[in-house]
N, C-alpha and C positions, 0 to 999 in steps of 0.2 A: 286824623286819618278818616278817609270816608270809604272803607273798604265791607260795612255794614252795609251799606249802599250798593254794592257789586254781587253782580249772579254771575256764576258758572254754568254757562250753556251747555247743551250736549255737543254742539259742534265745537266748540271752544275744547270742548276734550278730548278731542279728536287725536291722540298721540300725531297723528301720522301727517298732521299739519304744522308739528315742529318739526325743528331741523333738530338734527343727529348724524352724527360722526362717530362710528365705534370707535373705543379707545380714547378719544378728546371727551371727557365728560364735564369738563370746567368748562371749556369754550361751548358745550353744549349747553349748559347752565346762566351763561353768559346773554346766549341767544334766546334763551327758555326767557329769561328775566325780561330782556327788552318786547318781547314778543306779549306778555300777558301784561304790559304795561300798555303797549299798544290794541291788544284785543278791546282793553276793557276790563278784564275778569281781576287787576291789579291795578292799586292807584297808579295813575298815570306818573309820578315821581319814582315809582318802586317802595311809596316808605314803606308798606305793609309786606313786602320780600326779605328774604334772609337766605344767605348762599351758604351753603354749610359745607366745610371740607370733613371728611373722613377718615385718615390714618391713627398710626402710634409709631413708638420708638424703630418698631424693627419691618416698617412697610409691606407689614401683613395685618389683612383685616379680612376676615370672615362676613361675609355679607349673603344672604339667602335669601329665595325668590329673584335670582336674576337669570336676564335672558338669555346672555354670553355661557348659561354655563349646559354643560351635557348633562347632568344628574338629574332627577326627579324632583328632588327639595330645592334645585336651583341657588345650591351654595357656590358661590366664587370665591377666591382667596386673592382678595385686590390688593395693591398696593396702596392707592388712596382712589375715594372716590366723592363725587361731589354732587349735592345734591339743592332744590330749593324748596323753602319753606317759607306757608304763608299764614302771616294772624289775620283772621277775619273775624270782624265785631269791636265793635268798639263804645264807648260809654255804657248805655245801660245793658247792652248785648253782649249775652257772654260769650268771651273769646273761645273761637276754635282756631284750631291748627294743621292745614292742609301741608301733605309732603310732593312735590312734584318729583317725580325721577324717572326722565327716558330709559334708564337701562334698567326698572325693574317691572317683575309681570302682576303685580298687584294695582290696585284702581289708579287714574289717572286723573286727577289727583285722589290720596289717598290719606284718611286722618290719623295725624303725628303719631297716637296711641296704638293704631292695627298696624301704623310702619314699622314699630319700635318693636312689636309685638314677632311679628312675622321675618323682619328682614336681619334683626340684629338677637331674635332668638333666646333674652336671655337665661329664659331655664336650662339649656344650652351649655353643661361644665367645660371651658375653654383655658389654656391656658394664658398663666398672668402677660406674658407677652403678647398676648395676641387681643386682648382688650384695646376695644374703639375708643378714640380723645375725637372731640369733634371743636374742630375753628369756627364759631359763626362772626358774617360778617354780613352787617347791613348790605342791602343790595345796593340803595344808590352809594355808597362811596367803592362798593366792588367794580360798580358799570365805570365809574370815574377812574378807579385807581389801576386796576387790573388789566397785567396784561402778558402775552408768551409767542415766542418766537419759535416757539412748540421745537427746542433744541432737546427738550428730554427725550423724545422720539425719536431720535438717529441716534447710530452705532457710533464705535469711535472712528470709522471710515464715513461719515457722513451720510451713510445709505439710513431710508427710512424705515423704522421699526414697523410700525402703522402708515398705511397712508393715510396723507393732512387730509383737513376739509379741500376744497375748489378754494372758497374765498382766501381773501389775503389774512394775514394775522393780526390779531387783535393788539392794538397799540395802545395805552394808556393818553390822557387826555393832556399830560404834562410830557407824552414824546419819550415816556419807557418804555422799551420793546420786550421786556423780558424780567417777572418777577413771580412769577407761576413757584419756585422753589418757598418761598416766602411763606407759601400758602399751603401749601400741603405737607412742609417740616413741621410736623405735630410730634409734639414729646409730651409723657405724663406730666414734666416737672413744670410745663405750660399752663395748664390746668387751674383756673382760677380756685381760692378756697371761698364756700359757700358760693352763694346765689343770690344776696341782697339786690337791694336800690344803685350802688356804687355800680356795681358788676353787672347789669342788666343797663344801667345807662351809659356803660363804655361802649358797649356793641354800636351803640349809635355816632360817636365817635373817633374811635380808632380803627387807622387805617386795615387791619391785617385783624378787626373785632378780638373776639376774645374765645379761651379753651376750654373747655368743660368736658367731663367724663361722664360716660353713657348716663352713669347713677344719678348725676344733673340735668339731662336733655330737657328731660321735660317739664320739670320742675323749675331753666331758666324761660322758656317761650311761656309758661304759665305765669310767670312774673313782668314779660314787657309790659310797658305801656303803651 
């Protein structure tokens, strides 16, 4: 990686020079990724990105500090949400971990520890169903693989829930129109056991990465390579 090598300009953090679509937060993610791969601020391949889905069993998740919501603490009760995370440093540099997320009002980007801290709350007594599982999944096989014909967003008369972005929709590079479900069906029983060497070098290879429970987050990004 040479992501040791990469600055974070102020204009590069500019929220308001990524694209955003309330409601699409994958295809936002999507574009977030290619965008800081192009700025600069990301290795040019994305290896130093990681796209993280958000859910559990029953597609409620407690998420605080966001913009969508009325309240003062900025708690939402999303269904899934997705977000990207970046390691930076590498060899004798010790790694840090930037969270990027358009839908939340905390720094842009923001370090993995004050996201964890602030957005997912967990002194916070919640109940057992309503506990975060999070999917990461390398960025470049996400840019490669991923893709939605954003069908979850209409009624069963076809009218739109949300409206889409302008652009066309995201097609995967093998000509799949639609596997966005794949991605955000996160169940506990998903949930890798521990966080070794084996489990930290799937992320890099499988397609739909790997599950971890909050109690893991940060204890698997403190183990990448």
């Amino acid at each position: 990686m040479t992501t040791s090598k990469l600055e974070v300009s102020e204009s590069s953090c500019d929220i308001s020079r990524f694209h955003h679509t309330p409601f699409y937060c994958e295809e936002n993610v999507y574009l977030l990724c290619k965008e800081l791969c192009k700025k600069g601020i990301a290795d040019a391949q994305g290896s130093d990105l990681f796209v993280v889905f958000i859910s559990n069993d029953k597609k409620q998740i407690p998420l605080w500090r966001q913009k969508a919501s009325n309240r003062a603490d900025g708690v939402v009760l999303w269904d899934y949400h997705v977000i990207c995370v970046q390691k930076k440093g590498s060899g004798d540099t010790p790694a840090t971990h930037l969270v990027w997320d358009l839908d939340s009002s905390l720094a842009f980007p923001c370090p993995l520890a004050t996201y964890v801290l602030e957005t997912f709350c967990p002194s916070f007594q919640t109940f057992s169903e309503l506990r975060r599982c999070f999917r990461i999944v390398h960025a470049p096989i996400f840019l490669r693989f991923f893709a939605s014909d954003r069908r979850h967003m209409k009624d069963s008369n076809g009218n739109w829930l949300r409206q889409p972005p302008l652009y066309q929709p995201i097609v995967a590079q093998d000509g799949t129109v639609h596997n966005l479900d794949g991605y955000f069906q996160i169940h506990a029983t998903d949930a890798v056991t521990g966080t070794g060497v084996d489990v930290t070098n799937a992320v890099f290879t499988e397609k739909l990465g790997v599950v971890v429970t909050e109690n893991q987050l940060e204890e698997f990004f403190s183990q990448i390579p």
